[in-house]
FIKEMAR-14308 format. One record per residue (C-alpha): residue in three letters; residue number from 1; x, y, z. Coordinates in nm, 3 decimals, decimal comma. Layout:
% residues N
+---------+-----+---------+---------+---------+
| residuo | num |       u |       v |       w |
+---------+-----+---------+---------+---------+
|     ALA | NUM |       X |       Y |       Z |
...
+---------+-----+---------+---------+---------+
% end
This chain:
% residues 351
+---------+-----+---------+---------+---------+
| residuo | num |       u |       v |       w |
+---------+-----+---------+---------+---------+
|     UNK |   1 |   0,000 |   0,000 |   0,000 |
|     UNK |   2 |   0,107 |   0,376 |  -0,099 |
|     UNK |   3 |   0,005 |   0,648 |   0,101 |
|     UNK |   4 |   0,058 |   0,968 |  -0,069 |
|     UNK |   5 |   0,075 |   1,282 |   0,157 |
|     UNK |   6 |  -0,059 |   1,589 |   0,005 |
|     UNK |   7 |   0,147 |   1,918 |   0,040 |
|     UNK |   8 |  -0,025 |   2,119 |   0,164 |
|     UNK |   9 |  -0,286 |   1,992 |   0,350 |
|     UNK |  10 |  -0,427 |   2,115 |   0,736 |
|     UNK |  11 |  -0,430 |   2,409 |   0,926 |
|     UNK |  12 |  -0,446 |   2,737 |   0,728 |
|     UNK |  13 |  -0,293 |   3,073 |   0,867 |
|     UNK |  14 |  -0,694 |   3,155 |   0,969 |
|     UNK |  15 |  -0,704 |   2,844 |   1,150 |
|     UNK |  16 |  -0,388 |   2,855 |   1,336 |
|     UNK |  17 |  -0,455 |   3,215 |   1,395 |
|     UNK |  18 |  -0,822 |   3,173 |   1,592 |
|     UNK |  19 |  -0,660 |   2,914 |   1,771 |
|     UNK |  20 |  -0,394 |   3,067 |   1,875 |
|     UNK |  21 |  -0,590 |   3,337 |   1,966 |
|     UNK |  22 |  -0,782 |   3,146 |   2,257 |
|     UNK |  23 |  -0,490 |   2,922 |   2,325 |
|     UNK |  24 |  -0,345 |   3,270 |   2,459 |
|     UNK |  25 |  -0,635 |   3,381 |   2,596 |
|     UNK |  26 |  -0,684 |   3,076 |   2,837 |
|     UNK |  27 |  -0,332 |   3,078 |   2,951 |
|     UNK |  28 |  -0,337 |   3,481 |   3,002 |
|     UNK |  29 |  -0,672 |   3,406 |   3,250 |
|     UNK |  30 |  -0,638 |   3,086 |   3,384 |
|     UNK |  31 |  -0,903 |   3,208 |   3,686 |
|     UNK |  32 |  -1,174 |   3,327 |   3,413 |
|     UNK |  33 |  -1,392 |   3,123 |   3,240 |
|     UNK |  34 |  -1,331 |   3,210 |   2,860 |
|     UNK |  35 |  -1,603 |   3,218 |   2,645 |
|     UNK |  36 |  -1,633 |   3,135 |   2,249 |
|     UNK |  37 |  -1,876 |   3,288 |   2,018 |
|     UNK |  38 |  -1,940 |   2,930 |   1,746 |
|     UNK |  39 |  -1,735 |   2,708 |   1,700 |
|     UNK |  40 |  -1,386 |   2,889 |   1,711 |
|     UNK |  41 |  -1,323 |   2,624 |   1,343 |
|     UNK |  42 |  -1,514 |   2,354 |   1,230 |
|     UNK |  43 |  -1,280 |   2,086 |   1,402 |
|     UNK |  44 |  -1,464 |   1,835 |   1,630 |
|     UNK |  45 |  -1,089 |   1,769 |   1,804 |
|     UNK |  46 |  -1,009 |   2,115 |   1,818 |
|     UNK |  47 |  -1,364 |   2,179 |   2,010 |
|     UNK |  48 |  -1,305 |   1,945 |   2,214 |
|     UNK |  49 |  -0,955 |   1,990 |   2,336 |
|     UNK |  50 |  -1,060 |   2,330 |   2,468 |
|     UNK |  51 |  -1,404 |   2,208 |   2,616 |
|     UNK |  52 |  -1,108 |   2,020 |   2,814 |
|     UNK |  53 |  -0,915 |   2,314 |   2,932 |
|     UNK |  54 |  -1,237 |   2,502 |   3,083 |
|     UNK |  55 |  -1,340 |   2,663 |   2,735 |
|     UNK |  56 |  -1,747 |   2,747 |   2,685 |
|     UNK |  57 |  -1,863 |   2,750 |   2,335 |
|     UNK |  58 |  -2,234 |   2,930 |   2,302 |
|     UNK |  59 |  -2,477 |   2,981 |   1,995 |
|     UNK |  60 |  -2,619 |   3,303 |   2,208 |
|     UNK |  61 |  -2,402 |   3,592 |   2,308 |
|     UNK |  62 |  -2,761 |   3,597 |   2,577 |
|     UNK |  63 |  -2,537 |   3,262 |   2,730 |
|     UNK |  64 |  -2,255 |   3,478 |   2,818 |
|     UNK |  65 |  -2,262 |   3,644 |   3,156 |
|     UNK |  66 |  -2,260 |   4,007 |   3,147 |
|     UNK |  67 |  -1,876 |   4,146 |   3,151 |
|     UNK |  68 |  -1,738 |   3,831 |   3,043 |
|     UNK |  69 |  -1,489 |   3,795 |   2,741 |
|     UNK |  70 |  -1,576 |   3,641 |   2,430 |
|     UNK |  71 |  -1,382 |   3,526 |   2,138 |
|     UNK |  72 |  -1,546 |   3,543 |   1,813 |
|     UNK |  73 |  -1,435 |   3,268 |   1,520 |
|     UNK |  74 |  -1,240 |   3,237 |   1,257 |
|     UNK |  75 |  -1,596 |   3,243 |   1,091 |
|     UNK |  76 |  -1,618 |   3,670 |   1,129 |
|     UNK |  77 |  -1,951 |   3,805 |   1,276 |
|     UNK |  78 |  -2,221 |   4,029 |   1,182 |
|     UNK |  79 |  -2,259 |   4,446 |   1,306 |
|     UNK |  80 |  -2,554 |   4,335 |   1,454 |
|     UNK |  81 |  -2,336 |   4,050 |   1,687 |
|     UNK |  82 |  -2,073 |   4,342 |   1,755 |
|     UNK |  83 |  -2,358 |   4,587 |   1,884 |
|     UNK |  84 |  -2,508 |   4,288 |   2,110 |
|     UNK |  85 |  -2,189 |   4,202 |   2,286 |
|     UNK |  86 |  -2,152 |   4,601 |   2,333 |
|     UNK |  87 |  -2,489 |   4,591 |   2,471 |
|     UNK |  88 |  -2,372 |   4,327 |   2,714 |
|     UNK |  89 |  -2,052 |   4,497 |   2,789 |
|     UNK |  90 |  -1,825 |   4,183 |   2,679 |
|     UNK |  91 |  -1,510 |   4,193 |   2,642 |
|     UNK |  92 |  -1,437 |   4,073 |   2,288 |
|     UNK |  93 |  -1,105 |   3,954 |   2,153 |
|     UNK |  94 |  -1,171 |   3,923 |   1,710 |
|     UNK |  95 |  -0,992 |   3,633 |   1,587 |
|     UNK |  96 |  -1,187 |   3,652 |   1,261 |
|     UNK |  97 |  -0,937 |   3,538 |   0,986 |
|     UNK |  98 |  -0,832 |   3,814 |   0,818 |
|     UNK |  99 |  -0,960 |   3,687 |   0,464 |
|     UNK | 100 |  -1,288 |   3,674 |   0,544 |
|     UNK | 101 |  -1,243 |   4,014 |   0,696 |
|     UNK | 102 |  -1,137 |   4,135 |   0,376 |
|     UNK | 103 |  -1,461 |   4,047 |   0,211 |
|     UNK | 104 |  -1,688 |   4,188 |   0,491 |
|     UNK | 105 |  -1,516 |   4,503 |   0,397 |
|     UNK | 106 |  -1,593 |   4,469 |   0,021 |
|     UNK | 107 |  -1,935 |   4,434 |   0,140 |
|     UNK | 108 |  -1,904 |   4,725 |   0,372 |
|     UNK | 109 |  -1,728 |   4,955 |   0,038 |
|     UNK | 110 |  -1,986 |   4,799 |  -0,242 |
|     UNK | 111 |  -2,310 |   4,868 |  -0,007 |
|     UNK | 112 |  -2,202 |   5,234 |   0,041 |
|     UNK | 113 |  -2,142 |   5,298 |  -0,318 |
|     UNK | 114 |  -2,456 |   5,205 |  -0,420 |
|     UNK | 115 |  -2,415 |   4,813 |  -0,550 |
|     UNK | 116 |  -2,659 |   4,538 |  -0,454 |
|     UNK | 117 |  -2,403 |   4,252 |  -0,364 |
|     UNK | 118 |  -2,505 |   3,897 |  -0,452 |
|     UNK | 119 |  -2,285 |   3,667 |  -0,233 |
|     UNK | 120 |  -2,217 |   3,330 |  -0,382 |
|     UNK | 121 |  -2,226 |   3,066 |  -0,092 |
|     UNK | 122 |  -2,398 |   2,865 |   0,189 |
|     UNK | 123 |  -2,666 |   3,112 |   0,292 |
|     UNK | 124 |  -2,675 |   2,847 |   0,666 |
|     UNK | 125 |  -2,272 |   2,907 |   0,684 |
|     UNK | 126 |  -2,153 |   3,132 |   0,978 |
|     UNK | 127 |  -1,949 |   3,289 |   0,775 |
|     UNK | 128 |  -2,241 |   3,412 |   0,510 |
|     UNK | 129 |  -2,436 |   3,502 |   0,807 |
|     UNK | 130 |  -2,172 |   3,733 |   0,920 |
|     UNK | 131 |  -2,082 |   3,888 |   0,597 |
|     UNK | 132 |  -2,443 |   3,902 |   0,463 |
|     UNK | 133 |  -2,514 |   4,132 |   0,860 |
|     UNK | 134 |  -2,303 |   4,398 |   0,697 |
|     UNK | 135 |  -2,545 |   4,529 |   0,432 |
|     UNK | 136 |  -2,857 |   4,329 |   0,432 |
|     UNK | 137 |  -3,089 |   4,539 |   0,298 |
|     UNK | 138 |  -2,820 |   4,547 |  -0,025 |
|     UNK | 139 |  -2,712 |   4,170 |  -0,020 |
|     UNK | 140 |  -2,856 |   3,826 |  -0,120 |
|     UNK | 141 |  -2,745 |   3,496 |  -0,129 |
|     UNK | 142 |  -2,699 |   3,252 |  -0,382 |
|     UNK | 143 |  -2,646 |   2,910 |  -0,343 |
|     UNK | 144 |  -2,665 |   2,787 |  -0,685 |
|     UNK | 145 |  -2,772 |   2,923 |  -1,099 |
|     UNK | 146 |  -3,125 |   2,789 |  -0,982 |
|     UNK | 147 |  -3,137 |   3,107 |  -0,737 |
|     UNK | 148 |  -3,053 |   3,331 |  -1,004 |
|     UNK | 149 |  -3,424 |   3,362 |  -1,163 |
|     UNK | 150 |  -3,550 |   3,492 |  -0,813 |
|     UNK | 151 |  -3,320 |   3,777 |  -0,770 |
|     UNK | 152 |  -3,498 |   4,124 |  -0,717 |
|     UNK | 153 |  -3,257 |   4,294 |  -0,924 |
|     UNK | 154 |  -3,324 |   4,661 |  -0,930 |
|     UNK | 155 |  -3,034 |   4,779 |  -1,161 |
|     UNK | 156 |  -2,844 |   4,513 |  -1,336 |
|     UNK | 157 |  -2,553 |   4,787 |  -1,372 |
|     UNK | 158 |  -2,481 |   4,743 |  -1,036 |
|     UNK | 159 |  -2,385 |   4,456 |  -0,929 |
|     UNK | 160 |  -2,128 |   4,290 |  -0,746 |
|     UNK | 161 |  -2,089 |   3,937 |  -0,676 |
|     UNK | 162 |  -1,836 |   3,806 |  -0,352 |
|     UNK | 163 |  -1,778 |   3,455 |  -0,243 |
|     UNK | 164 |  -1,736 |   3,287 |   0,070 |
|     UNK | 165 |  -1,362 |   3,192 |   0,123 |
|     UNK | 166 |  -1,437 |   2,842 |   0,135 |
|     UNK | 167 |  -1,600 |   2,719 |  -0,142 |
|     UNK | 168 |  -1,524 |   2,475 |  -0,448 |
|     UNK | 169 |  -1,346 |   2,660 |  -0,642 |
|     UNK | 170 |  -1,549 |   2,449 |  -0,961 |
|     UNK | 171 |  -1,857 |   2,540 |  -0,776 |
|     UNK | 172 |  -1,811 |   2,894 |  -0,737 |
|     UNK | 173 |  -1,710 |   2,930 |  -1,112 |
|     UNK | 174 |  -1,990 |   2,734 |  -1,229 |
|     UNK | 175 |  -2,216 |   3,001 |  -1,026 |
|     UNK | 176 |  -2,003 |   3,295 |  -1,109 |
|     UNK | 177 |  -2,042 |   3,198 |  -1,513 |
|     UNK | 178 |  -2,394 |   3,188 |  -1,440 |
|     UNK | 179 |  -2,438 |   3,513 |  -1,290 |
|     UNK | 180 |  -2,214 |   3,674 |  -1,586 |
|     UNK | 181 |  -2,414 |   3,525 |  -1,838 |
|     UNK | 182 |  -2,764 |   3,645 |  -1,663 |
|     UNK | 183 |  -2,598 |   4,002 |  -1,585 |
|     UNK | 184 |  -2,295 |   4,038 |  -1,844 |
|     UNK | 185 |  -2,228 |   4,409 |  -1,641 |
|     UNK | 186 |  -2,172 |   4,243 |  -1,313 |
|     UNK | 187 |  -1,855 |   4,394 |  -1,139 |
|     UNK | 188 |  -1,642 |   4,139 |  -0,979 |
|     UNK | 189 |  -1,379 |   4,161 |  -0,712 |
|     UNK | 190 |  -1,057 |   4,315 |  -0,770 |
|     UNK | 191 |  -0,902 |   3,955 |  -0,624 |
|     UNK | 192 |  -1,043 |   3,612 |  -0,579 |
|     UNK | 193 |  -1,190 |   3,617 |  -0,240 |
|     UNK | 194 |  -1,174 |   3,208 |  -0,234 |
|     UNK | 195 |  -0,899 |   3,200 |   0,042 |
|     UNK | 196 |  -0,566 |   3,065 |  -0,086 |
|     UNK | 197 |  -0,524 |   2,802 |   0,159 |
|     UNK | 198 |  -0,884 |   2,674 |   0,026 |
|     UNK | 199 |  -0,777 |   2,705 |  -0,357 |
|     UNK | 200 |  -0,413 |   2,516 |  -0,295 |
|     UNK | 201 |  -0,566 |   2,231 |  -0,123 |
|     UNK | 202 |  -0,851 |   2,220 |  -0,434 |
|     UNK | 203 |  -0,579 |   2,175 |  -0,698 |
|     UNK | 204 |  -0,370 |   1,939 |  -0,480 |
|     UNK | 205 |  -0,652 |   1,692 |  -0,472 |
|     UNK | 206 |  -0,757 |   1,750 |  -0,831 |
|     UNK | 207 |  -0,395 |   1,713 |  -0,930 |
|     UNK | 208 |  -0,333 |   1,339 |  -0,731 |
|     UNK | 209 |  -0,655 |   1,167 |  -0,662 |
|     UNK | 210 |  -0,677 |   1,058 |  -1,049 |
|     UNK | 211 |  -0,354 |   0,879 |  -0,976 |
|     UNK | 212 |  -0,497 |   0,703 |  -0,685 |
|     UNK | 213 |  -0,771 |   0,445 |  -0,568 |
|     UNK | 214 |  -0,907 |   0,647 |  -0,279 |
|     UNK | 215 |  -0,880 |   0,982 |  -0,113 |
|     UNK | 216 |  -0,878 |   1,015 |   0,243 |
|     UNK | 217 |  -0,980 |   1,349 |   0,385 |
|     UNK | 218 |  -0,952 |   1,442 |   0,749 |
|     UNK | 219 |  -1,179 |   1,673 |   0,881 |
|     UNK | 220 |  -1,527 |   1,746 |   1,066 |
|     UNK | 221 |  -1,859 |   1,739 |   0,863 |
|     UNK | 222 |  -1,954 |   2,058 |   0,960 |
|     UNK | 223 |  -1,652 |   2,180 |   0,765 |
|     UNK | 224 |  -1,700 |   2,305 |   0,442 |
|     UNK | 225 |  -1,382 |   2,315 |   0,279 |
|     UNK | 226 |  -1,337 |   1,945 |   0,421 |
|     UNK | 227 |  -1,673 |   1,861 |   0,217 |
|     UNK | 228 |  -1,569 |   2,027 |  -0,069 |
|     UNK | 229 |  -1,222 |   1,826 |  -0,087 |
|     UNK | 230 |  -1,445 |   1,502 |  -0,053 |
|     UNK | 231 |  -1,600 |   1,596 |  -0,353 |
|     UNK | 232 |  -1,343 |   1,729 |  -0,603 |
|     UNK | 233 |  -1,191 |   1,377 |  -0,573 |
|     UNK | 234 |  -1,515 |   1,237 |  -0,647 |
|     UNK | 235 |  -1,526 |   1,472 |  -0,938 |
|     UNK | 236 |  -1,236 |   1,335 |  -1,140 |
|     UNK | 237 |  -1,337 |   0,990 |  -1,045 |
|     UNK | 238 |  -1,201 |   0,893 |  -0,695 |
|     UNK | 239 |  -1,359 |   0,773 |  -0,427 |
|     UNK | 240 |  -1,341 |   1,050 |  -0,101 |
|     UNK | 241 |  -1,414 |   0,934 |   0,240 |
|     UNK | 242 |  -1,391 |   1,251 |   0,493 |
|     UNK | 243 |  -1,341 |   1,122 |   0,860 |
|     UNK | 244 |  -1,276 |   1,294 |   1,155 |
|     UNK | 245 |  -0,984 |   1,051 |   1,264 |
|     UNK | 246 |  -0,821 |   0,730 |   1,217 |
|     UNK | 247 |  -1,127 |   0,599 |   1,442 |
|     UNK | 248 |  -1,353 |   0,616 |   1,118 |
|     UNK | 249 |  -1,093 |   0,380 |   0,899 |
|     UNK | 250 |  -1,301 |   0,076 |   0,747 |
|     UNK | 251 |  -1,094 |  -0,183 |   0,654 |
|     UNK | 252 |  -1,377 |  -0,247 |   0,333 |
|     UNK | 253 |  -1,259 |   0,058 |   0,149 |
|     UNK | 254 |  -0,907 |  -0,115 |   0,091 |
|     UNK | 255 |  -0,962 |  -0,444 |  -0,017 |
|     UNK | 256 |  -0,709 |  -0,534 |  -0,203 |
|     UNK | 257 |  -0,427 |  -0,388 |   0,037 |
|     UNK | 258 |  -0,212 |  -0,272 |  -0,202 |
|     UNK | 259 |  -0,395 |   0,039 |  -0,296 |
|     UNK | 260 |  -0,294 |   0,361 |  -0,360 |
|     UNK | 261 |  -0,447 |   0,617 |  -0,087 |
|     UNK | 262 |  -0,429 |   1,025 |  -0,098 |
|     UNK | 263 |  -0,426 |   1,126 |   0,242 |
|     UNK | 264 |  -0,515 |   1,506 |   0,289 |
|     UNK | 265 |  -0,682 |   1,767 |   0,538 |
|     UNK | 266 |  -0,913 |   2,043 |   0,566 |
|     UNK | 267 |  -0,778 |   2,400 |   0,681 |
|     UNK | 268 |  -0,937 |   2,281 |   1,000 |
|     UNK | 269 |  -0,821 |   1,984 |   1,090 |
|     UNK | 270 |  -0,468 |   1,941 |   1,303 |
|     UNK | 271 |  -0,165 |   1,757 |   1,195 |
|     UNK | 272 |  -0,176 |   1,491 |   1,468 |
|     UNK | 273 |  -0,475 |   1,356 |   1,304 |
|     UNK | 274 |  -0,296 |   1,296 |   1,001 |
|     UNK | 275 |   0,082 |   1,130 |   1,131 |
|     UNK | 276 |  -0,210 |   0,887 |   1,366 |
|     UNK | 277 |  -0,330 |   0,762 |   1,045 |
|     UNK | 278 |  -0,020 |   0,747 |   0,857 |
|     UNK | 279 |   0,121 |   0,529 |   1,171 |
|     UNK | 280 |  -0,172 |   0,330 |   1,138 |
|     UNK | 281 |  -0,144 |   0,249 |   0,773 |
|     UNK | 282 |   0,223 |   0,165 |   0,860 |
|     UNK | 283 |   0,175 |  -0,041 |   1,101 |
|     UNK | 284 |  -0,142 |  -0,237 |   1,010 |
|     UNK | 285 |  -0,082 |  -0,267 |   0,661 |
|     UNK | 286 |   0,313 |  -0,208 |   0,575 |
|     UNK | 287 |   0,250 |   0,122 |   0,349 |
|     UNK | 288 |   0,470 |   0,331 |   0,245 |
|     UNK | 289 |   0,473 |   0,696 |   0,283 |
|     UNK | 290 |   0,506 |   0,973 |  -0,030 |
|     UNK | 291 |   0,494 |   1,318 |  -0,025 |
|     UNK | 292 |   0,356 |   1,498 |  -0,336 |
|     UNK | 293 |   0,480 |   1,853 |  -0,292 |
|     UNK | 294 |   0,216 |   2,053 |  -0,480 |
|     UNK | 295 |   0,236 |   2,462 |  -0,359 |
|     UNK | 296 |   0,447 |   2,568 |  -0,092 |
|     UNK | 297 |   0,298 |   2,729 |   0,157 |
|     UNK | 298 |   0,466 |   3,004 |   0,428 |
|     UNK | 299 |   0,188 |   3,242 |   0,562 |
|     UNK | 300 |   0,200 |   3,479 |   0,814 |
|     UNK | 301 |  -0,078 |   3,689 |   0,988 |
|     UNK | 302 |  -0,003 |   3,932 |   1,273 |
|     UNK | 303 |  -0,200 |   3,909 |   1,558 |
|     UNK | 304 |  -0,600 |   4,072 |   1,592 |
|     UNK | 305 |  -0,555 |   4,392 |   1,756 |
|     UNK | 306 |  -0,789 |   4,338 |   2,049 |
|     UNK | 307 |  -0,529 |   4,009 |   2,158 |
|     UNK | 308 |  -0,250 |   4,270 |   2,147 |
|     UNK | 309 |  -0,435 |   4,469 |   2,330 |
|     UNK | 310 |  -0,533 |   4,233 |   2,616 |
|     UNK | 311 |  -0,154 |   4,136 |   2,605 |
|     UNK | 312 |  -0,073 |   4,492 |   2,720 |
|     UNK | 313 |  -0,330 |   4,459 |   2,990 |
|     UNK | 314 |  -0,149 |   4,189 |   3,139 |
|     UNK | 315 |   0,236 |   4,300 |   3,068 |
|     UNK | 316 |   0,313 |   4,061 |   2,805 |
|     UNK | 317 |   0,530 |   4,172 |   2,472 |
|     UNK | 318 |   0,334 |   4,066 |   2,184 |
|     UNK | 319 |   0,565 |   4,325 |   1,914 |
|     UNK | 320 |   0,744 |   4,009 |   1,742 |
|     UNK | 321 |   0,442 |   3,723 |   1,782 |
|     UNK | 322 |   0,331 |   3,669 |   1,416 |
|     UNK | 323 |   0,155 |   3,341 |   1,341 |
|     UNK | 324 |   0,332 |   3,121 |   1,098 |
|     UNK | 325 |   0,277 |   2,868 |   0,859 |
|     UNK | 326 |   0,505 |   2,621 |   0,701 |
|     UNK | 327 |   0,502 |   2,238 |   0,624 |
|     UNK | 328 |   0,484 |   2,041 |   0,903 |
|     UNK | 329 |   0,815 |   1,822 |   1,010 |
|     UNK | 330 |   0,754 |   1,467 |   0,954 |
|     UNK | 331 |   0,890 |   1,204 |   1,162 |
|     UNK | 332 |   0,919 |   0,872 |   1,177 |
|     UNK | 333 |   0,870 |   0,858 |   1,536 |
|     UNK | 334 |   0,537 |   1,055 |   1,488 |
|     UNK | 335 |   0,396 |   0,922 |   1,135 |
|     UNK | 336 |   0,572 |   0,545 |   1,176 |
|     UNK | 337 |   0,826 |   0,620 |   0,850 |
|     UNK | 338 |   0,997 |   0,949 |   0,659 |
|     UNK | 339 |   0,815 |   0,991 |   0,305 |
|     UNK | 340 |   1,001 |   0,992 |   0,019 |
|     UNK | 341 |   0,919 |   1,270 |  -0,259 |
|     UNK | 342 |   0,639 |   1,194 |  -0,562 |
|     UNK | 343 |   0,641 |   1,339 |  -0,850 |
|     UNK | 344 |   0,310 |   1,357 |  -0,996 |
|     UNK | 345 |   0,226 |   1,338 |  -1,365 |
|     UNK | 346 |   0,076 |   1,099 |  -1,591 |
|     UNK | 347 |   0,153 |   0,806 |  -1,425 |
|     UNK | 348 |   0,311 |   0,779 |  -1,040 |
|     UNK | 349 |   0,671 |   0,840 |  -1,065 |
|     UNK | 350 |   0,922 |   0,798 |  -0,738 |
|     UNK | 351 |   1,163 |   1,010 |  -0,741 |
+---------+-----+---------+---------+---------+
% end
């Protein structure tokens, strides 16, 4: 059996950012009872390990006790959510990734010169519920080119489509197309607002799972650039199986034992998740690790503002913190062998 790591694959510079943020939070106030606003990212293991450390996740800022702090997600929030924690006097620390931020501001800049926005996503995601709070009386959602005969469209020469970060890239451009063809004036954005992170993980899976039997994607259902991963490989032909962790394995979906499995991640899901299932494979069925280097990815994000400030509040130096990304190390202590590199083209080649 061939396991073929995906590079790159996991935690995005969003992801490790909102984490990060609370991570510091807890340890700054180890006496207070710290308070999430959602799911700080759609990670059941990630949830859990904080629910662990003390960490309350609510649905309702109402569940938060007055003059607590709150953390909102990586997921970004709506005015409306900012006024009510105001209203409650919480403390909020942001740690909103800063690409979704981006197109709450587009929003925000389209709305105030005049554009009805249509937003191209999951109108039930948390993150098209926060963006669409910034101009709702300008914005609607559309989910699919079915939506697109019941717009109220009061002046098809201006319009603006955006796009939650997190969609299928093949999706978005199917809708996108769509929209031009219906409204050929439409203005788009003056960048893809598809998050990079989302995008390079797209293409890595489009550009392997043809060469493989299955594709294994780690990550939480309630994840939707874990979902979408699932089903690019099922678009050129592969089966996907998303699990959460090597828990969800079934032994039926290898039957030969020699197969050739992509292994990736969501943004969302840690890296411990992954080397547990590569030592499995290792160890249970003698695979052999590869690495198919696809982008390289280093990120960094500087910290959200109102972490900084908190830092201050409680005398710690946060001027050289900046939250990095890079490939993680791999082990063989940790994923049971060292890959060797892949180079993918038409056919597997071992370099």
């Amino acid at each position: 059996m061939q396991i073929i790591l995906a590079n790159p694959r996991g935690f995005c510079a969003g992801v490790r950012m909102a984490i990060d943020v609370v991570d510091q939070v807890v340890n700054m106030l180890p006496d207070q009872t710290i308070y999430v606003y959602h799911e700080i990212v759609h990670n059941r293991h990630i949830v859990a390990r904080f629910i662990d450390r003390g960490v309350i996740f609510v649905d309702d800022l109402e569940d938060v006790p007055v003059g607590n702090i709150v953390v909102f997600s990586a997921h970004g929030i709506s005015p409306q959510i900012r006024q009510q924690a105001q209203d409650r006097n919480l403390r909020t620390v942001d740690a909103t990734c800063p690409l979704v931020t981006k197109v709450h501001s587009r929003a925000i800049r389209y709305a105030q010169q005049g554009y009805q926005i249509l937003l191209i996503g999951h109108k039930d995601h948390q993150e098209i519920v926060g963006t669409f709070g910034e101009a709702p009386d300008q914005t609607q959602v559309v989910e699919s080119p079915a939506d697109i005969p019941n717009l109220n469209i009061i002046d098809p020469d201006r319009l603006v489509y955006l796009t939650q970060t997190t969609l299928s890239v093949d999706d978005a451009g199917k809708i996108i197309k769509a929209l031009k063809d219906a409204f050929p004036k439409i203005k788009e954005p003056p960048t893809e607002d598809i998050c990079y992170a989302t995008t390079n993980r797209q293409t890595a899976v489009r550009q392997i799972a043809k060469h493989c039997d299955a594709v294994i994607v780690v990550g939480s259902r309630n994840s939707s650039n874990s979902v979408r991963l699932t089903e690019i490989a099922e678009n050129v032909g592969t089966k996907g199986h998303l699990i959460d962790d090597v828990n969800e394995l079934k032994t039926e979906w290898f039957p030969e034992g020699n197969e050739v499995i992509m292994l990736t991640a969501g943004a969302s899901a840690p890296e411990d998740l992954v080397s547990e299932i590569c030592r499995h494979f290792v160890e249970s069925h003698k695979a052999s690790l590869h690495l198919a280097d696809i982008f390289e990815e280093k990120i960094e994000f500087g910290l959200p503002l109102t972490l900084k400030r908190l830092m201050e509040e409680h005398g710690i130096d946060h001027k050289n913190r900046r939250v990095h990304i890079e490939p993680p190390m791999i082990t063989e202590a940790e994923y049971g062998s060292v890959p060797v590199a892949l180079t993918i083209s038409t056919e597997l080649e071992l370099s």
